[in-house]
C-alpha positions in Angstrom: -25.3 -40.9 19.7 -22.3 -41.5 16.9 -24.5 -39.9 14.3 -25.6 -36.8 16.6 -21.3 -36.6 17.0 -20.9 -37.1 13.1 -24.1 -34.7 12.4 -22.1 -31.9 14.6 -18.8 -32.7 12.8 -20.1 -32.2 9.5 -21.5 -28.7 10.4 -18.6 -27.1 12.1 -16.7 -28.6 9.1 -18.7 -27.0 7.0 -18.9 -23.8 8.9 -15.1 -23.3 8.9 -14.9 -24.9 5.6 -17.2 -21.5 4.2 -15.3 -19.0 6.2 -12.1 -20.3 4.7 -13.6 -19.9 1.4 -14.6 -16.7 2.1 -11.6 -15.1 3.6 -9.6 -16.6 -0.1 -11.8 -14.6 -1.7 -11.5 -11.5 0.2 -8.2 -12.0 0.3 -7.9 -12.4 -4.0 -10.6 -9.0 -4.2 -8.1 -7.1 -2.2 -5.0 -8.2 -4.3 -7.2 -7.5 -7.6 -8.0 -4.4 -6.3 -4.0 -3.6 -5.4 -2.7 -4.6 -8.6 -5.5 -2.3 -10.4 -4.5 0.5 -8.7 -0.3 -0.3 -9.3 -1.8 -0.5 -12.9 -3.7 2.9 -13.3 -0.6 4.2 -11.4 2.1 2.7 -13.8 0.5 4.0 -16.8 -0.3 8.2 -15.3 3.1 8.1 -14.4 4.2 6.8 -18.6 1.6 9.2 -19.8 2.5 12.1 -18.0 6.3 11.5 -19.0 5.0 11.5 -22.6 3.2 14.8 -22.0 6.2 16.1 -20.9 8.2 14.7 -23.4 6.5 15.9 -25.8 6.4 19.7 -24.7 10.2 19.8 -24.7 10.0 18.6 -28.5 7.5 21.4 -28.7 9.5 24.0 -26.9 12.6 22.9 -28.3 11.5 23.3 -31.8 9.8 27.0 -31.1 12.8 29.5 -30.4 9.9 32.0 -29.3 8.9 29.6 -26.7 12.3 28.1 -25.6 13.1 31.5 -25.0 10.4 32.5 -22.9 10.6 29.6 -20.6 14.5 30.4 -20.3 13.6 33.5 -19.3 11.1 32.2 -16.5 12.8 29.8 -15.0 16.1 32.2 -14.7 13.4 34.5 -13.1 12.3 32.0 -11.2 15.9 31.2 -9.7 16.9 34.1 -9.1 13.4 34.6 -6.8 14.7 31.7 -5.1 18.2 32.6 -4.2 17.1 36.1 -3.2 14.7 35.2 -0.9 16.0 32.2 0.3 18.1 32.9 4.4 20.3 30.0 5.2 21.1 29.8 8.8 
């Protein structure tokens, strides 16, 4: 009768033992995951600002250009403000 008890034990020990084990792990895959994606975001976000920062080095250097965009975004503002109704 003890080792019937002891046999029983052993299994449901084991059982929870193996779900334990597996929810650590699905718990570590989802925090890999997370930090991969913080990652890949981290470094878009540094190589966009380069792009960027490079383009005003490019535009600043090129009168033609820096002139252009002037005239856009002066355009552009003055789009804005026309069209724009506060209430």
């Amino acid at each position: 009768m003890k080792n019937n008890n002891d046999k029983l034990i052993k299994e449901i020990y084991e059982k929870k033992k193996k779900s334990l084990i597996e929810k650590c792990e699905n718990i570590d895959n989802s925090i890999l995951i997370r930090s991969k994606i913080y990652a890949v975001a981290i470094l878009s976000i540094l190589v966009i600002s380069l792009v960027i920062g490079g383009l005003f080095v490019f535009v600043n250097k090129n009168n033609f250009l820096k002139s252009k965009i002037y005239d856009f975004f002066f355009k552009f503002k003055f789009f804005i403000q026309s069209n724009l109704v506060f209430r």
